[in-house]
VODODO-816565 format. One line per 3 residues: number of its first residue (from 0); their letters; for each residue z, y, x of N, C-alpha, C. Coordinates in steps of 0.2 Angstrom, whole numbers. Example, Ala and Ser with C-alpha at 12.3 -4.5 7.8 and 13.67 -1.06 7.14 Angstrom:
// residues 2
0> AS> 39,-28,66,39,-22,62,39,-16,66 ~ 35,-11,64,36,-5,68,39,0,64
END
This chain:
// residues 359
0> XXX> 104,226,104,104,222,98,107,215,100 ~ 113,214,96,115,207,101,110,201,95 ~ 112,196,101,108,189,97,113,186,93
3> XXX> 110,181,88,116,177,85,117,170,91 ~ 124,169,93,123,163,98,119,158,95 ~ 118,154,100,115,147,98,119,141,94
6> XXX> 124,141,96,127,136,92,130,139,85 ~ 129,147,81,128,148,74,122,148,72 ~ 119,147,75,111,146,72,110,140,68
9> XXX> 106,139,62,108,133,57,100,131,61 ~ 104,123,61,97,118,65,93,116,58 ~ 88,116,61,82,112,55,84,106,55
12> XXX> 82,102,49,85,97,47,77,92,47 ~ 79,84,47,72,82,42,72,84,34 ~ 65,82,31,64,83,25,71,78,18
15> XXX> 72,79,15,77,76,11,72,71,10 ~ 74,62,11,70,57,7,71,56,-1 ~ 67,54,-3,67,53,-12,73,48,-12
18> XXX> 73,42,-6,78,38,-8,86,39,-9 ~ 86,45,-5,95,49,-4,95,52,-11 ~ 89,57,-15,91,60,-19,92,55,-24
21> XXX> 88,51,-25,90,46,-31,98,42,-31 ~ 99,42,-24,104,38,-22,112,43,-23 ~ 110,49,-23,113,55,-26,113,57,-33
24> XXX> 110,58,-35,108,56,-44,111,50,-49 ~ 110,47,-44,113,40,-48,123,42,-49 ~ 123,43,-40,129,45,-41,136,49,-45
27> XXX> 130,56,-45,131,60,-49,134,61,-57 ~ 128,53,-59,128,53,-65,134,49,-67 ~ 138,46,-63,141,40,-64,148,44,-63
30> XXX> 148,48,-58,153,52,-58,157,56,-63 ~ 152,60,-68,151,64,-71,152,59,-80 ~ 151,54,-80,152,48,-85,159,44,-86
33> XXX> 161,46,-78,169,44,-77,176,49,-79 ~ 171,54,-80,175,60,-81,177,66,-77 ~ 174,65,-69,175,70,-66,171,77,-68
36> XXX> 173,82,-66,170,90,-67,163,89,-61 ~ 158,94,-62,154,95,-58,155,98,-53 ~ 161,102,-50,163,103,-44,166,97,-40
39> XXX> 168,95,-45,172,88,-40,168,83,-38 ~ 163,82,-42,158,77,-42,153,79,-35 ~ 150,86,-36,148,89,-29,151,88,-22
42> XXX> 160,91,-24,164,88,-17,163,81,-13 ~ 163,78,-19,163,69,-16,155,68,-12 ~ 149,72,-16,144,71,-14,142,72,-9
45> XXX> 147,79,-8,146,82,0,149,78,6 ~ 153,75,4,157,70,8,154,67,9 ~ 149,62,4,146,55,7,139,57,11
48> XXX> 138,61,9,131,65,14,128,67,20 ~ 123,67,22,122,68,29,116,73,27 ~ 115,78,35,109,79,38,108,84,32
51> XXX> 100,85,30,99,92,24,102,92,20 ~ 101,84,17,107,85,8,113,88,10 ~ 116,85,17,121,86,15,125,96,14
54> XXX> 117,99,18,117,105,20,116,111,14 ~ 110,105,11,109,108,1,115,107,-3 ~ 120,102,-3,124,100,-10,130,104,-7
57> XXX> 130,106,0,136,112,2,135,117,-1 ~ 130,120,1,127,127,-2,127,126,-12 ~ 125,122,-13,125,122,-21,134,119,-22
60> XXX> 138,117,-20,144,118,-22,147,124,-22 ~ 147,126,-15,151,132,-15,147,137,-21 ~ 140,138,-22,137,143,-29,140,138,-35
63> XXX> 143,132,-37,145,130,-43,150,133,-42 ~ 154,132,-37,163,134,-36,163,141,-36 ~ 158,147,-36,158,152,-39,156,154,-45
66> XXX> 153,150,-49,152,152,-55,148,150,-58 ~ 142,148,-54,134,146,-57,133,142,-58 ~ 130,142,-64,127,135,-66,123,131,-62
69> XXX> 126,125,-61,121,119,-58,114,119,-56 ~ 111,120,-63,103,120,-64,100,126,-59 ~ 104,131,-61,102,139,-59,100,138,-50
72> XXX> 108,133,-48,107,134,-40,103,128,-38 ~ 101,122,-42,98,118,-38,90,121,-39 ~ 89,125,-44,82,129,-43,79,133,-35
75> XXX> 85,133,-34,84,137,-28,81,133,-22 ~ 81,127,-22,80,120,-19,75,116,-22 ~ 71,119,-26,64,115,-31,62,112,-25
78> XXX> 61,114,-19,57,109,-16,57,102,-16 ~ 65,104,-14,67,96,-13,70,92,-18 ~ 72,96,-26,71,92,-29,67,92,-37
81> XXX> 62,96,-36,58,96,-40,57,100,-47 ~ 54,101,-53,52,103,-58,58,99,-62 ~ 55,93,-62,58,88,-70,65,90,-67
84> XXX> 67,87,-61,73,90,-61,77,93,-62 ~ 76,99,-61,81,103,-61,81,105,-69 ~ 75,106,-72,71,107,-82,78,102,-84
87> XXX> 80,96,-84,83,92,-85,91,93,-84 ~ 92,94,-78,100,98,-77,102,103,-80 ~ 95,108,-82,99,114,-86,98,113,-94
90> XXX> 94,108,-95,94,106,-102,101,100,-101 ~ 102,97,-98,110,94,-99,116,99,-99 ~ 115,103,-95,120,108,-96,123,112,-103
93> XXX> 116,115,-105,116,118,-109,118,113,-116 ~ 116,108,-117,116,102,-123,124,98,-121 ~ 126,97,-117,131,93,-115,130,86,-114
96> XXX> 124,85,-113,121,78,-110,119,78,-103 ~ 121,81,-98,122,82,-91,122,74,-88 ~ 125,70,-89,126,63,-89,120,57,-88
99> XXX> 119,60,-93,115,54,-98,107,58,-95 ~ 105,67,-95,98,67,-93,99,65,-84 ~ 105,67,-81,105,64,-75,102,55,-75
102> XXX> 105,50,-80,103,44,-78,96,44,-79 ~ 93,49,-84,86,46,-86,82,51,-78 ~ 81,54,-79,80,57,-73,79,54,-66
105> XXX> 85,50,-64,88,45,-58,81,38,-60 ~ 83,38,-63,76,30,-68,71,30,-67 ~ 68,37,-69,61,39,-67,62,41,-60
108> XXX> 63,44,-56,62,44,-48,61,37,-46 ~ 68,33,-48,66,25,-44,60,22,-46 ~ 57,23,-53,50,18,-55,46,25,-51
111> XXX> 44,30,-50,39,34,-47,40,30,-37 ~ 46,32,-36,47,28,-29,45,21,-30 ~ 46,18,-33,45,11,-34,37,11,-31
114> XXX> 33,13,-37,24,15,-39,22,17,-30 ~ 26,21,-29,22,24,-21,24,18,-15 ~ 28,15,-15,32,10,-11,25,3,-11
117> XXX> 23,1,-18,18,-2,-19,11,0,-18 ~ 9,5,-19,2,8,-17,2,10,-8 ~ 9,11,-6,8,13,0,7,5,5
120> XXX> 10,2,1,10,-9,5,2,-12,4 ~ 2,-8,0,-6,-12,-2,-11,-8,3 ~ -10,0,3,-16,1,9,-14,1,16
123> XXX> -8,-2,16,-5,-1,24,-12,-7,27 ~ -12,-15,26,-15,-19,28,-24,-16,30 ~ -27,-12,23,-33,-9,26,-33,-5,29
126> XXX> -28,1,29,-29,6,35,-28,2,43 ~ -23,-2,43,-22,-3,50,-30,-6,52 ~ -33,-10,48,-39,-12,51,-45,-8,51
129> XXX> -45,-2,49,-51,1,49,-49,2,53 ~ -44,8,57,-42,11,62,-40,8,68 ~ -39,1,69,-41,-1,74,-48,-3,76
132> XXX> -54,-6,70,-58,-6,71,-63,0,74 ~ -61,4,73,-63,11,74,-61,12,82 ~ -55,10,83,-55,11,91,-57,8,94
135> XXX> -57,0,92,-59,-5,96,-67,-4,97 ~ -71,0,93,-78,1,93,-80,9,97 ~ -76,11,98,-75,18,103,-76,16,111
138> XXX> -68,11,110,-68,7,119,-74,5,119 ~ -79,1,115,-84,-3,119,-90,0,120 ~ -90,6,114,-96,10,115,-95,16,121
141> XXX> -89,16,122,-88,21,131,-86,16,138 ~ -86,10,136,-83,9,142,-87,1,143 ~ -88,-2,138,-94,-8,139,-101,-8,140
144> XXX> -104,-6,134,-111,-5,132,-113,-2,138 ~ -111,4,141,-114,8,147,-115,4,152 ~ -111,-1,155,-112,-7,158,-118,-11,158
147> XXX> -119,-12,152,-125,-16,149,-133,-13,147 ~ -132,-6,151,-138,-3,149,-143,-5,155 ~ -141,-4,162,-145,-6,165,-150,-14,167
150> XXX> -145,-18,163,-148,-26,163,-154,-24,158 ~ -153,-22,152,-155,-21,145,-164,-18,150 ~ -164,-13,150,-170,-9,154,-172,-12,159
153> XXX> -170,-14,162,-172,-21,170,-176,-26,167 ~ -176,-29,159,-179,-33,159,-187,-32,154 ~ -191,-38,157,-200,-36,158,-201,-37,150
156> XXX> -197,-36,143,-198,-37,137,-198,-32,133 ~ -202,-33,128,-203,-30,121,-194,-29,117 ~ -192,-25,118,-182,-25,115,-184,-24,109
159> XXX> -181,-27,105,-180,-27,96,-175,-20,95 ~ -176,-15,88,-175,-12,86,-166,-12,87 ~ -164,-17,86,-157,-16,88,-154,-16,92
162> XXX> -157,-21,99,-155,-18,105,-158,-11,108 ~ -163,-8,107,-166,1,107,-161,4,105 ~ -156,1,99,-151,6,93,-145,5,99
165> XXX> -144,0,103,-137,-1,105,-137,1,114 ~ -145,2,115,-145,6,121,-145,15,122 ~ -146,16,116,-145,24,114,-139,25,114
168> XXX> -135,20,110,-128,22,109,-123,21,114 ~ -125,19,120,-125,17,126,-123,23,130 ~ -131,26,130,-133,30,132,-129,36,131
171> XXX> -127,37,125,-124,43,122,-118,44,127 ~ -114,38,126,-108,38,130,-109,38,136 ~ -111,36,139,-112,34,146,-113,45,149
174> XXX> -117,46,145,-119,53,147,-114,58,145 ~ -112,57,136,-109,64,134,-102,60,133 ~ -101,55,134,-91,51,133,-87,55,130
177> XXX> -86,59,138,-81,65,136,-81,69,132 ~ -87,71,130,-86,75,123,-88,70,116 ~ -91,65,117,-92,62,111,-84,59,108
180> XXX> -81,55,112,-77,52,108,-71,57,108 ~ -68,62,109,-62,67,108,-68,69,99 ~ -75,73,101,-77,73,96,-75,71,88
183> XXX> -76,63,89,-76,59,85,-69,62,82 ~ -64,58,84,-58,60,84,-55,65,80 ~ -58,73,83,-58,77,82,-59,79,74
186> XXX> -67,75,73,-69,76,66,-66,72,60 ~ -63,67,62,-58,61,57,-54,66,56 ~ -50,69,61,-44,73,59,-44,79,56
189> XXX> -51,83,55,-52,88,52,-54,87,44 ~ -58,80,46,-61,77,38,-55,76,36 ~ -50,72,37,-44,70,32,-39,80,32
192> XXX> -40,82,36,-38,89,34,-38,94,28 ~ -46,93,30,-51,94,24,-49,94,16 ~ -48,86,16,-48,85,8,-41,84,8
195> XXX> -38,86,11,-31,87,7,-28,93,6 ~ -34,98,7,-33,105,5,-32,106,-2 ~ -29,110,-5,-29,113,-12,-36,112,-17
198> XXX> -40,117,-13,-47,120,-15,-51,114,-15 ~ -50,109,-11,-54,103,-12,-53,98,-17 ~ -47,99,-20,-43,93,-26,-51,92,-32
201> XXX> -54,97,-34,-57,95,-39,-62,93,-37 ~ -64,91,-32,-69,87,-29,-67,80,-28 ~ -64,81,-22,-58,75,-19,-58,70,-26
204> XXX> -53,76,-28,-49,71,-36,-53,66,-43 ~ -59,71,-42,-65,67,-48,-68,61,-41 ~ -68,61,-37,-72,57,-33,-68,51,-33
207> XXX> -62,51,-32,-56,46,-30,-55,42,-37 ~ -57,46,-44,-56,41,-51,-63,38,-51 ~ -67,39,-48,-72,35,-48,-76,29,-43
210> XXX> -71,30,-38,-70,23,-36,-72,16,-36 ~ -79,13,-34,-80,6,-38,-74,2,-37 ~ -71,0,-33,-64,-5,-33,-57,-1,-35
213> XXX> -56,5,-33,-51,8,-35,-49,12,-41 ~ -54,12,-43,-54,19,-51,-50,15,-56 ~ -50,9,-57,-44,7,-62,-38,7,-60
216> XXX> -36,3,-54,-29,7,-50,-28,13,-50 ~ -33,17,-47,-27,25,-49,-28,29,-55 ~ -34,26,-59,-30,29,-68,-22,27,-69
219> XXX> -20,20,-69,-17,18,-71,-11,20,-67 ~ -9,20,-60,-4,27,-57,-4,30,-60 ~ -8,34,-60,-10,42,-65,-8,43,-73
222> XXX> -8,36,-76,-6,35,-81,2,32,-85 ~ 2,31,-77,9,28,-77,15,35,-74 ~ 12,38,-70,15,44,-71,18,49,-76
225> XXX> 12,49,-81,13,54,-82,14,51,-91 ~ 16,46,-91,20,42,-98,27,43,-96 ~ 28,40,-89,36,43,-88,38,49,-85
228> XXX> 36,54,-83,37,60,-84,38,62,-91 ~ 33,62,-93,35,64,-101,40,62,-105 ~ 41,57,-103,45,53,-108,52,54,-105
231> XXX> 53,53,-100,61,56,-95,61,63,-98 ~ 57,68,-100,58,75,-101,60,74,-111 ~ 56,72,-113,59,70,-122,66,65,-121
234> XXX> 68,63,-119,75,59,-117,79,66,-117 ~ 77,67,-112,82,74,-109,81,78,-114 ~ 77,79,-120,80,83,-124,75,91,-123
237> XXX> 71,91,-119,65,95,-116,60,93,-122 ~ 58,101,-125,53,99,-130,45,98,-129 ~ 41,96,-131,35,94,-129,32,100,-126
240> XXX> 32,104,-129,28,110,-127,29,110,-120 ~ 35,112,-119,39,114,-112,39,108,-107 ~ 40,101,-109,39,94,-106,33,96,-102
243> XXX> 27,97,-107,20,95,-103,18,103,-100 ~ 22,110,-99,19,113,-93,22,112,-87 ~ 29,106,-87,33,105,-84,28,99,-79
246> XXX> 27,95,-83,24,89,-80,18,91,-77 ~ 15,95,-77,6,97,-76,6,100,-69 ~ 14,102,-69,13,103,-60,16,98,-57
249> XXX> 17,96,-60,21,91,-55,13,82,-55 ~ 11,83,-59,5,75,-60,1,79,-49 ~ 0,73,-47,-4,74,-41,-10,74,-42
252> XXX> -15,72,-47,-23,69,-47,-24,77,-52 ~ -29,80,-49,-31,88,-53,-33,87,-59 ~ -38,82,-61,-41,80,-66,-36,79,-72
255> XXX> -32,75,-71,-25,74,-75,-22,79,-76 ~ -20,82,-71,-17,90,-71,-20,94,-76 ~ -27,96,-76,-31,100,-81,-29,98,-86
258> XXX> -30,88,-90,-29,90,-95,-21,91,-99 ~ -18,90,-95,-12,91,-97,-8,99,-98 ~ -13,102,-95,-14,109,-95,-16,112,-101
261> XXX> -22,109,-105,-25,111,-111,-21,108,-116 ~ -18,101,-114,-13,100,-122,-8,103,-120 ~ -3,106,-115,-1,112,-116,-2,119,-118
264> XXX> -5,120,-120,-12,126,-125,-11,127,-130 ~ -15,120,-132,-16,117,-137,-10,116,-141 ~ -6,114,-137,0,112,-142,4,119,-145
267> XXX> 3,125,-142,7,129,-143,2,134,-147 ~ -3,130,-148,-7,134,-154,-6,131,-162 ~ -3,125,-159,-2,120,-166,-4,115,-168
270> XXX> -9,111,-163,-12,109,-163,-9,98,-162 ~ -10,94,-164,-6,89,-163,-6,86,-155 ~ -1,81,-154,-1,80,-147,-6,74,-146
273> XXX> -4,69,-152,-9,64,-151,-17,67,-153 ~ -18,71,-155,-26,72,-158,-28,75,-150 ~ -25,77,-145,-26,81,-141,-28,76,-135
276> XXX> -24,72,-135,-25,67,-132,-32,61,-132 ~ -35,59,-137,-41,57,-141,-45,60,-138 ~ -46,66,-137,-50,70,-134,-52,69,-127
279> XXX> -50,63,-122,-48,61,-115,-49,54,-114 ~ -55,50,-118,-53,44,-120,-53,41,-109 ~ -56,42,-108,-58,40,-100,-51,41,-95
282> XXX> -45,45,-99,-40,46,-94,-34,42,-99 ~ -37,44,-107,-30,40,-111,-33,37,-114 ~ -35,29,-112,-37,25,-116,-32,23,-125
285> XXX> -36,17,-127,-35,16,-134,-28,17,-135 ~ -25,14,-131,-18,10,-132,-14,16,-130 ~ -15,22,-127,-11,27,-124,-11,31,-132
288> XXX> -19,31,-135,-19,36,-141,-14,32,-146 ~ -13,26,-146,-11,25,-152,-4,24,-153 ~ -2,22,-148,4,21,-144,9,31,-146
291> XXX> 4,34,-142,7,40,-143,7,45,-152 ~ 3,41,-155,0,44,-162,8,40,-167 ~ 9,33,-165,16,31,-169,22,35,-165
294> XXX> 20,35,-160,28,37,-159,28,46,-162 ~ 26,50,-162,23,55,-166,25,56,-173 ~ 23,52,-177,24,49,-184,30,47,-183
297> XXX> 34,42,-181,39,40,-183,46,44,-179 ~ 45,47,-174,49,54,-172,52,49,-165 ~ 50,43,-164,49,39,-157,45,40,-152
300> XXX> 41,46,-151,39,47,-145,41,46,-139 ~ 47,48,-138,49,47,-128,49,40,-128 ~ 52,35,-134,53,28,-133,46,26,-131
303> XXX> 38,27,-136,35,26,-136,31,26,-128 ~ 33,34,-127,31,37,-119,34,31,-113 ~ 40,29,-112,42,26,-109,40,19,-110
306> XXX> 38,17,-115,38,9,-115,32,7,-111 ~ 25,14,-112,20,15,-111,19,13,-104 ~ 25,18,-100,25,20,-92,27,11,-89
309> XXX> 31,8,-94,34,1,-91,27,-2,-92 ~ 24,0,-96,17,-6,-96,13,-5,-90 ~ 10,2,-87,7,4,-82,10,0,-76
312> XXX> 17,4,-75,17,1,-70,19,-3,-68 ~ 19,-9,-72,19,-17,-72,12,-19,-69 ~ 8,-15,-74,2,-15,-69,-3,-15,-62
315> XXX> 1,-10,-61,0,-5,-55,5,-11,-52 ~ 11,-14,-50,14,-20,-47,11,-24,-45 ~ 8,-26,-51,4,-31,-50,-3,-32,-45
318> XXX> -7,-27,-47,-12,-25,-43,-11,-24,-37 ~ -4,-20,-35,-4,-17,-27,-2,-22,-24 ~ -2,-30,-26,1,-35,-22,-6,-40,-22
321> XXX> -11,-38,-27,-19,-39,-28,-22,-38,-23 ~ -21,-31,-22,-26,-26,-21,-28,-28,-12 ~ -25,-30,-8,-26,-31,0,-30,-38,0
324> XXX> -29,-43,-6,-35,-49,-5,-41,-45,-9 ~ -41,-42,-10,-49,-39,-14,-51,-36,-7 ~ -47,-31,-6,-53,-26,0,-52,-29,8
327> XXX> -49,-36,8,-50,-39,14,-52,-44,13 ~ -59,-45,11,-64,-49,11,-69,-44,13 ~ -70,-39,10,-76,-34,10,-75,-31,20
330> XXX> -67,-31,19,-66,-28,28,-70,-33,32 ~ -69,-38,32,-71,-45,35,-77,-45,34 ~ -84,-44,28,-87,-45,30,-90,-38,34
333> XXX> -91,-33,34,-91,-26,35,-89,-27,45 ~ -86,-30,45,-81,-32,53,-88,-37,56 ~ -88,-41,51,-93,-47,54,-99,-44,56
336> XXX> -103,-38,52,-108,-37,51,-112,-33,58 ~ -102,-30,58,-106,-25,66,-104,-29,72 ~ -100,-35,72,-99,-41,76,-108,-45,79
339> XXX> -109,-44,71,-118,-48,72,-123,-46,74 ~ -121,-39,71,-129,-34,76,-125,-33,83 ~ -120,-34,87,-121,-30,94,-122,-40,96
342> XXX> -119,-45,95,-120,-51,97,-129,-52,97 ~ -132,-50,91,-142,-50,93,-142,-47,96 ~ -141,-39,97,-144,-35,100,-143,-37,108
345> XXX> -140,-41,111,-138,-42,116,-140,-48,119 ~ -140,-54,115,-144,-58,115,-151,-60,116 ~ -155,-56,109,-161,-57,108,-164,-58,114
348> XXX> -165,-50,117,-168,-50,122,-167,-57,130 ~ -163,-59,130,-162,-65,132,-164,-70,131 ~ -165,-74,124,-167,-77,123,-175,-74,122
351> XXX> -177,-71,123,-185,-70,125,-185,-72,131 ~ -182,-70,135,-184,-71,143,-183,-79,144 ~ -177,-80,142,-178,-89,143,-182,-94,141
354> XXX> -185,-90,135,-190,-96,132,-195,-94,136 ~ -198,-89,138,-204,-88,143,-204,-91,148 ~ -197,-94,152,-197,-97,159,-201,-104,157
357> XX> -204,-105,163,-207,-113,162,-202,-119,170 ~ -197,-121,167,-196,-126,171,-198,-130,173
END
């Protein structure tokens, strides 16, 4: 059985970034608004392209240059570009607004990119500090403390409860090192493993809204999502029913997910959108019900949906440029705390011996 050589072999690519699809969507839309066909539009796209996209929009030209519909072939690529997506290409297609749900579509990506670019700035500053503190208190507890165990027991005094605490931890390294700190390590990367399984989301995800400093910011992500998701899909011309089972896979937080699972139900029992909603006051405050209950009534819902999403995530802006003076004070005092107890623990006992000398 022969092999297929190595140079026909299709290389793996990196993942496609959001920024290239948006930056492709945009294009597309503009194209397609100038009057070009959607095979030509694809051609140019394939040209300006690199790397995976440029490996997906190959493969979905030549399927358009055969016959298929857009929507049909870019479904085959969900991964990389998603539910609203592609729901939105085959409702443009089919409506002759191809153009127009492309730029609503493009809109929302760059305000959801925007949201994650913000949240992701805002916890860069605290991750980098826990995690070096983390290491920085690894090195001393394997490679200092153990140093200092024997001064610590050499001397003729009663040791305070903190230095006993910091000559165990000594201890610990000094003996088991090699297995304790790979350990550690070990268990951070299993613990983060952990909760970002599947099976864990309904735990994880209720614990995460609850949050003493953070539960207000990621409602309001979570609220800001899933106003402009839905509202990019009533633009598009996707009707609510079909908007919200469409959004429910795609929202990231379970909690949300659920309920938008059940006004998906509910709606296609006949049930109203805004009364469904009410039902949720802790995920869709006042202004979200009321908000959604005119637009509703006066047959302006996506406008309403959308004006919502601008509000959130002004808010969400705002705060992720908040958010690193709130939780670096609490680092710093937290930093200070274990800076304080190993500075007694190491002193005290010193200072007993020195006051007992008589000069």
């Amino acid at each position: 059985m022969s092999k297929t050589p190595w140079y026909k072999k299709e290389i793996t690519l990196l993942p496609v970034s959001t920024v290239d699809i948006v930056t492709m969507t945009q294009n597309l839309s503009v194209m397609l608004e100038a009057g070009l066909t959607v095979p030509e539009s694809l051609g140019v796209l394939v040209e300006q392209s690199n790397g995976r996209l440029k490996s997906i929009l190959t493969r979905v030209n030549d399927e358009v240059q055969g016959g298929e519909m857009l929507g049909d072939s870019l479904e085959k690529h969900g991964r990389e570009f998603g539910p609203i997506f592609v729901s939105a290409v085959k409702v443009g297609e089919s409506s002759g607004t191809l153009a127009k749900n492309l730029t609503h579509v493009a809109q929302q990506m760059e305000r959801d990119l925007e949201v994650r670019r913000n949240v992701q700035g805002a916890m860069l500053y605290p991750s980098i500090i826990v995690v070096a503190t983390g290491v920085i208190g690894l090195a001393l507890a394997t490679f200092v403390l153990p140093q200092m165990t024997s001064v610590f027991e050499s001397l003729n005094v009663e040791l305070p409860w903190s230095t006993r605490t910091l000559i165990w931890i000594s201890k610990l390294f000094q003996e088991h090192g090699a297995v304790v700190t790979p350990a550690v390590f070990l268990f951070a990367t299993a613990f983060i493993w952990l909760v970002r399984r599947r099976f864990m989301e309904p735990i994880v995800h209720r614990v995460i809204l609850h949050l003493p400093l953070l539960k207000t910011f990621i409602h309001e992500i979570n609220r800001a999502r899933f106003c402009r998701s839905i509202g990019t899909m009533l633009q598009s011309g996707i009707p609510i029913q079909e908007s919200l089972g469409i959004v429910a896979n795609a929202m990231p937080n379970y909690v949300y997910r659920q309920s938008i699972l059940v006004m998906h139900e509910r709606i296609e029992s006949g049930d109203s959108f805004a009364q469904i909603v009410e039902e949720y006051p802790l995920l869709y405050p006042k202004m979200v019900q009321r908000m959604i209950a005119v637009g509703e009534r006066s047959g302006g819902l996506a406008d309403s949906l959308v004006y919502l999403a601008r509000f959130y995530e002004q808010k969400v802006s705002i705060k992720a440029k908040n958010i690193s003076t709130i939780i670096e004070p609490l680092l710093l005092i937290a930093i200070g705390v274990g800076v304080a107890f190993i500075a007694l623990s190491i002193f005290t006992p010193i200072y007993s011996i020195t006051d007992g000398l008589d000069f």
